[in-house]
C-alpha positions, -999 to 999 in steps of 0.1 A, spaced: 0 0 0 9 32 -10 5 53 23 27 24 39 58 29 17 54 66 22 52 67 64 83 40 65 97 67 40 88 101 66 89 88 102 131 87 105 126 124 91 96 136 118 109 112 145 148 132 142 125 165 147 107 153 177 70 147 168 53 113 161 41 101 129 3 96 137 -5 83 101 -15 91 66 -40 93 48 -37 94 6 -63 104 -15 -60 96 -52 -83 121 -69 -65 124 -104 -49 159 -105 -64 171 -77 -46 140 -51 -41 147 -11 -14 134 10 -21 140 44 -3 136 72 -9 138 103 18 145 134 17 150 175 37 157 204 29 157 238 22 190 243 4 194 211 7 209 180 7 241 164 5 257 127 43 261 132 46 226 138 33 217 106 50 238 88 81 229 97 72 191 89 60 203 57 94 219 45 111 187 54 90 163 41 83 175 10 117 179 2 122 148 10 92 129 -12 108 158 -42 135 133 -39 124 100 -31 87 107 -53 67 82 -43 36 90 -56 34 93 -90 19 123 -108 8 155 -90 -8 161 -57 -13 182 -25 8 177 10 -13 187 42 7 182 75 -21 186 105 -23 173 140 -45 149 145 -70 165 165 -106 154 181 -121 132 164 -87 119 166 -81 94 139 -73 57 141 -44 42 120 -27 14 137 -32 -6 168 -11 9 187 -31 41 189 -59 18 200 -39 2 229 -30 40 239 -64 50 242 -78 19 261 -113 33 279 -115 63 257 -147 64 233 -143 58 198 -166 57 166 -159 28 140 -171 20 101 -168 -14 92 -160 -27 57 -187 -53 60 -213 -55 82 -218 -68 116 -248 -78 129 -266 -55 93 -248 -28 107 -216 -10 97 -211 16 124 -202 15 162 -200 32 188 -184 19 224 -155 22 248 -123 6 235 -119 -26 264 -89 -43 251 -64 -50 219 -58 -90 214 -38 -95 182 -59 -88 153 -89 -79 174 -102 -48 187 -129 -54 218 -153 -24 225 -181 -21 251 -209 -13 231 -240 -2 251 -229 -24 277 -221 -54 258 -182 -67 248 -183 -70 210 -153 -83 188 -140 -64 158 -116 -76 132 -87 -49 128 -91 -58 90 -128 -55 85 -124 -14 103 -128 10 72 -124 41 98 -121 46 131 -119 80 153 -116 88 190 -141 105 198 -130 123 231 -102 119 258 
C-alpha cells in the first residue's frame, strides 16, 4: 500500500525532529490527489509545527517521489475526532470512546459506537451499550476517538 511505503519513508525524518508520525491518509483524486499527514507531540501541535514538517517532508518525497503524478501535501495534528491508523493508537487509548465503520457488516450494521476494552492480536474489543463486541482490525474502514 501506497501510504505504507510513504510513512516507513517520513517517520526517520519527523521522529529526528521530535514529533510522532500519527498516520497518513492518501487520497487519489487524479490531478487534484491529497497526502495528508498527520503528526503530534505531547504538548500538542501548532501551525508552526506543521510547517516545519511540511518543509522537510516535502523535500524529502521531491526526492524519493513516491507518488506518481501530482498532488497536494497537508501536514495537520490529529486532532478530536482523533483518527485511528494502527493498533497501537488503540492500545493508547484503552477506555476512551471511539466511533468505528466497518467494511462489512456486523450484525446488518456498519457503524459503532463503544468504549475501547482491550487489543488481542488482530482484534479490537469495545463495550458497546454495555455489551463486549469483537471487531476484526481488518474489516475497520475508519475509526476515530471520539473524546479523551
Amino acid at each position: 500500500m501506497i501510504q505504507d511505503k510513504i510513512e516507513e519513508l517520513i517517520k526517520p525524518s519527523i521522529e529526528s525532529m521530535g514529533y510522532e508520525l500519527w498516520g497518513t491518509e492518501y487520497l487519489a483524486q487524479g490531478r487534484h490527489s491529497l497526502l495528508r499527514v498527520y503528526i503530534d507531540k505531547e504538548d500538542g501541535i501548532g501551525i508552526s509545527d506543521c510547517e516545519k514538517v511540511s518543509h522537510q517532508i516535502s523535500a524529502l518525497l521531491d526526492v524519493e517521489d513516491p507518488i506518481s503524478g501530482n498532488y497536494s501535501l497537508e501536514v495537520s495534528s490529529p486532532g478530536i475526532p482523533r483518527p485511528m491508523f494502527s493498533k497501537w493508537q488503540y492500545e493508547r487509548y484503552i477506555n476512551s470512546p471511539v466511533q468505528i465503520k466497518l467494511f462489512k457488516p456486523v450484525d446488518s450494521k456498519r457503524k459503532f459506537a463503544g468504549i475501547i476494552v482491550a487489543v488481542n492480536d488482530n482484534i479490537l474489543v469495545l463495550d458497546v451499550d454495555g455489551v463486549k463486541q469483537d471487531f476484526i482490525f481488518s474489516n475497520i474502514a475508519k475509526a476515530n476517538l471520539t473524546g479523551e
